[in-house]
C-alpha positions, 0 to 999 in steps of 0.5 A: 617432141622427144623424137625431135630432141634425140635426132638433133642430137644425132646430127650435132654429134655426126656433123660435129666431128668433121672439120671445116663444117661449122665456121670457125669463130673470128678471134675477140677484137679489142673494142679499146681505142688507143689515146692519141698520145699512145703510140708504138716505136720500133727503130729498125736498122737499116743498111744505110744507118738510117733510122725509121721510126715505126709508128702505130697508128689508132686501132679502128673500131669497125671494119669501115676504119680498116686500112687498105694496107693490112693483109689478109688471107683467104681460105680458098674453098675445096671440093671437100669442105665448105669455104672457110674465111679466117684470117691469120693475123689479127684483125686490127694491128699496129701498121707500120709507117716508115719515114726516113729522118736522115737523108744523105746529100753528096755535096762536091768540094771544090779541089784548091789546084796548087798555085806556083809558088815563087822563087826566094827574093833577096831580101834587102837589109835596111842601109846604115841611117847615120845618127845625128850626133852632138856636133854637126862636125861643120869644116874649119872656118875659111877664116880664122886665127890658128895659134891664139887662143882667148885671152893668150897673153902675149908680148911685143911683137905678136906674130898671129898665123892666120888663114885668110883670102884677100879682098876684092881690093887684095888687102888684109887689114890687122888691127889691135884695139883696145876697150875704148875701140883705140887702135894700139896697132894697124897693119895693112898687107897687100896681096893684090897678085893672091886675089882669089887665093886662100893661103896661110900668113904670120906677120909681126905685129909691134904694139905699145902698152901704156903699163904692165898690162893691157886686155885687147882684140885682135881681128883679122879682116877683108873688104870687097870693091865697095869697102863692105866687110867680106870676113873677120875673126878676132880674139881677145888677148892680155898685152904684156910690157914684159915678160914671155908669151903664155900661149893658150890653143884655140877652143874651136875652129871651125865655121862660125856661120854655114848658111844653107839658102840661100846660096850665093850669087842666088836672085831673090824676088817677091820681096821676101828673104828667106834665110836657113842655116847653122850658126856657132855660139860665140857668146850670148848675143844674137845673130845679126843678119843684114843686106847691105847695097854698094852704098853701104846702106842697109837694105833689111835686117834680122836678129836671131837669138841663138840658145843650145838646146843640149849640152856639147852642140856647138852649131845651132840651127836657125831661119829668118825672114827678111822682108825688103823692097827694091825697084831693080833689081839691086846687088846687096852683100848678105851679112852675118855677125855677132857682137862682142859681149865683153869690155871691148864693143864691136863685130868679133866674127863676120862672113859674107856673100852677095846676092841680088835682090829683084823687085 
């Protein structure tokens, strides 16, 4: 027994001192497996800036649970000592899973090609609007008394300058009346060779006054063929017995009545007239619109009260309707006037023209 001890000792210290004999021991491995939660990070940079997350996976508990992927190395055998298997890393590490978070996309962009741009317009400035002001400047009236003014007073013989154009019969009738309609004068002045003339005239008219005083009219007038008025003015004056001409100028002399539609000598069918216009305001009393036939009868009538609407317009625009009934076609004088509105009654302003009226 002791013989056996002492040689095996022998051989342990012989064989002991040459390397590569006894296999060299696996170094311990951790039986530890790493929670799921516990994992290992290692960004690395690449040339594209990109990161990759490293990421450990579980560390395996057998040989069974190794990766493919972990490298190992083998000793290879040689004729001196015997084969020796090791491996130079440990068994079990962390592998190494590189996954790309950020990749990059060419995306091409659409080049917009310079469009042609045009050439400079001129630019056109809006025109000059007129602006509508307080009087609608309407032209003088076609006619009208030019040297008397309301309540001029006056004495015997008066001598009015009058712009007139003879009737249809080539007659200018110029009357004096007074509140009662009596006529203190009457003057008829022929110019029959002036048909269709617009002239200027200033008669002598005599008058008597029955006192010192007297308040009358003075109106200039025309007729057409059938005896209907065409035109009258007026104006009022004081009758002196004795004394000289006060003389006060006219306030306005322009077109009492400027009828826009219709026109004259226009044919008006449907049975309905229809009448636009601008009218001056001569007092207060309305506008009086008539059709009167051959026979002086009247065919249809309007009323128009005229109010100004803002101080210092004189003309004031207006529209009727007249509705009428005829079964020809008849001729009819269309007639606008006015009312005195003081002690003398009667038309103090008429202008006219003919239509004709159809069924």
């Amino acid at each position: 027994m002791a013989v056996f001890l002492l040689f095996s000792f022998i051989m342990v210290g012989v064989y002991g001192c040459k390397p590569g004999i006894l296999k060299t021991p696996p170094p311990a491995t951790s039986t530890r497996k790493p929670s799921a939660t516990q994992s290992l990070s290692l960004p690395v940079k690449l040339k594209n800036t990109a990161t990759i997350t490293q990421q450990s996976s579980p560390t395996p508990t057998s040989t069974e649970d190794i990766p493919k992927t972990i490298p190992t190395k083998t000793a290879i055998p040689n004729s001196t000592s015997p084969v020796s298997e090791h491996t130079d890393e440990v068994s079990v590490r962390p592998t190494l899973t590189a996954s790309m978070t950020a990749s990059i996309t060419w995306t091409a962009t659409i080049t917009k090609i310079p469009t042609r741009t045009p050439y400079p317009t001129r630019t056109r400035y809006p025109s000059r609007t007129p602006t509508i002001t307080s009087t609608p400047n309407p032209p003088l009236a076609f006619f009208r008394i030019n040297n008397l003014g309301m309540y001029s007073k006056v004495i015997s013989p008066v001598r009015p300058e009058a712009i007139i154009s003879p009737g249809e019969d080539g007659l200018i009738h110029i009357e004096i009346i007074d509140p009662d309609r009596k006529r203190i004068a009457n003057e008829v002045f022929n110019y029959r060779s002036n048909i269709g003339r617009h002239f200027l005239i200033a008669p002598e008219i005599d008058f008597n006054v029955a006192g010192v005083a007297q308040l009358a009219r003075l109106q200039v007038s025309s007729f057409d063929r059938f005896q209907r008025p065409m035109w009258l003015t007026s104006v009022e004056l004081i009758l002196l017995a004795l004394g000289e001409n006060q003389i006060t100028a006219p306030s306005d002399l322009t077109e009492p009545y400027i009828i826009r539609q219709p026109a004259p000598d226009d044919e008006i069918s449907h049975g309905m007239l229809e009448i636009s216009g601008l009218a001056r305001i001569l007092n207060d009393t309305p506008l009086i619109i008539e059709c009167v036939d051959p026979t002086g009868a009247i065919l249809c009538s309007s009323q128009v009260e005229l109010h100004a609407s803002m101080d210092g317009v004189s003309h004031i625009p207006f529209t009727a309707l007249l509705p009428y009934q005829v079964n020809e076609a008849t001729n009819v004088r269309l007639t606008f006037r006015q009312e005195s509105a003081t002690r003398i009654p009667g038309t103090i302003a008429l202008s006219s023209f003919e239509i004709t009226l159809l069924p």
